[in-house]
C-alpha positions in Angstrom: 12.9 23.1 8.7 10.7 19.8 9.0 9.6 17.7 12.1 9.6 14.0 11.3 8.2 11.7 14.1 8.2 8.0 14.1 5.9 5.7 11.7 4.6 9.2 10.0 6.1 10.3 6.3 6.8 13.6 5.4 7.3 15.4 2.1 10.1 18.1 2.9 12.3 20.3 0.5 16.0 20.8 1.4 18.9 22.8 0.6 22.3 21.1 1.3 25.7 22.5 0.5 28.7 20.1 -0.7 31.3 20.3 1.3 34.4 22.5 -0.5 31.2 24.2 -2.6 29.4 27.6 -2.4 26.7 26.0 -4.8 23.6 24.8 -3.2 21.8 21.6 -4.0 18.6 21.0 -3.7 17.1 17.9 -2.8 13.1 17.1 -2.7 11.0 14.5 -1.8 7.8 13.9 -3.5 4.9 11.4 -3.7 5.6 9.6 -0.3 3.7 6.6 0.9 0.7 5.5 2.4 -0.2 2.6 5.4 -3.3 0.3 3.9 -4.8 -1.7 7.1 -7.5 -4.2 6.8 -9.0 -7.8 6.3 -9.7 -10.3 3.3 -12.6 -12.9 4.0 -15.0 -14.8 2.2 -18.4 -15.0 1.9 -19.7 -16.1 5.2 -17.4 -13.7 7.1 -14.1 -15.7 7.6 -11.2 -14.8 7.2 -8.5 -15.6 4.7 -4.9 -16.2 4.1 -3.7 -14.3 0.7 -1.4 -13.2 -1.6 -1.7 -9.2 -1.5 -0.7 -7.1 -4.7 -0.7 -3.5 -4.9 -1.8 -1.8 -8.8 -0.7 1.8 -9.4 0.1 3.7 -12.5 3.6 1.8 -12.7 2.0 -1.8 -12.8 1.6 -4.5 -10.2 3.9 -4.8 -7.0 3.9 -7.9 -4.6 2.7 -6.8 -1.1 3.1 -9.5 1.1 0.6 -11.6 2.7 -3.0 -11.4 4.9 -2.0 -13.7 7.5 -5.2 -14.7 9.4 -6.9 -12.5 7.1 -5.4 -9.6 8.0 -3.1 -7.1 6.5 -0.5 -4.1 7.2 0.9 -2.7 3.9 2.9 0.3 2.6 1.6 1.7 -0.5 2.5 4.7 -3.3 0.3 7.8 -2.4 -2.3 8.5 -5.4 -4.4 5.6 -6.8 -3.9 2.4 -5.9 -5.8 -1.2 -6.3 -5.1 -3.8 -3.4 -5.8 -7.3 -5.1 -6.0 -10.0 -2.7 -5.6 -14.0 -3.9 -6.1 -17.1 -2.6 -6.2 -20.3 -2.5 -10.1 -21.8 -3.9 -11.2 -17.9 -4.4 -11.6 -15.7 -7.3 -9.1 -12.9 -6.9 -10.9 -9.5 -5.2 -9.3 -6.2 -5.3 -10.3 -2.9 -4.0 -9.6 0.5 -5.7 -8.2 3.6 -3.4 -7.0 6.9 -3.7 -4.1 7.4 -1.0 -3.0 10.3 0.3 1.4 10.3 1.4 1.4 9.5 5.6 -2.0 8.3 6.2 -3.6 5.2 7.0 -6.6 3.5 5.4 -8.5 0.8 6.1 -10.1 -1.1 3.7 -11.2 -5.0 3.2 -11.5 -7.6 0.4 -14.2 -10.1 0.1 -13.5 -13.4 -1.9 -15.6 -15.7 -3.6 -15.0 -19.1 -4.1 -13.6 -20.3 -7.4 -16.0 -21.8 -9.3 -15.6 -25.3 -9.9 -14.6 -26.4 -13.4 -16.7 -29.3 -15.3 
């Protein structure tokens, strides 16, 4: 038996039986996800809209945006990088290792883009 309570994930195994059948099937769950909380600013401390990308082992997933500079994302449990980008900055991520139902917080700092000659 599991207990699941609201805005928590759980990694359960279950038994189910098809209806008609004597034959059990088993259904598992594994990896599960993660809450990443936090803030992207620049330099002097302000914060900043952004484009948010999660990296894991499978490649690069779009994660919504830092609205005000801040951010509430769902991500794979294991290692992850949150990559933040905006508009004028140089692209900042931040490497994690995420374990399934918790919540991190983390933060980004970007730089400004360097102007080009």
């Amino acid at each position: 038996a599991a207990s699941v309570y609201a805005n928590q994930v759980a990694e359960t195994t279950a038994t189910l039986k098809a209806q008609g059948s004597t034959q059990p099937v088993v259904v598992a769950s594994k990896g599960g996800t993660a809450r990443i909380v936090g803030w992207v600013t620049n330099k002097e401390d302000e914060t900043i809209d952004a484009e948010l990308e999660v990296w894991d082992s499978s490649g690069m997933k779009p994660a919504g945006k830092a609205i005000g500079g801040a951010f509430d994302l769902q991500a794979p449990s294991g290692s992850v990088e949150v990559v933040a980008n905006a508009d004028g900055y140089l692209a900042d991520g931040t490497a994690l290792v995420v374990e399934p139902g918790t919540k991190v917080r983390t933060g980004a700092r970007v730089s400004n883009r360097p102007c080009e000659p």
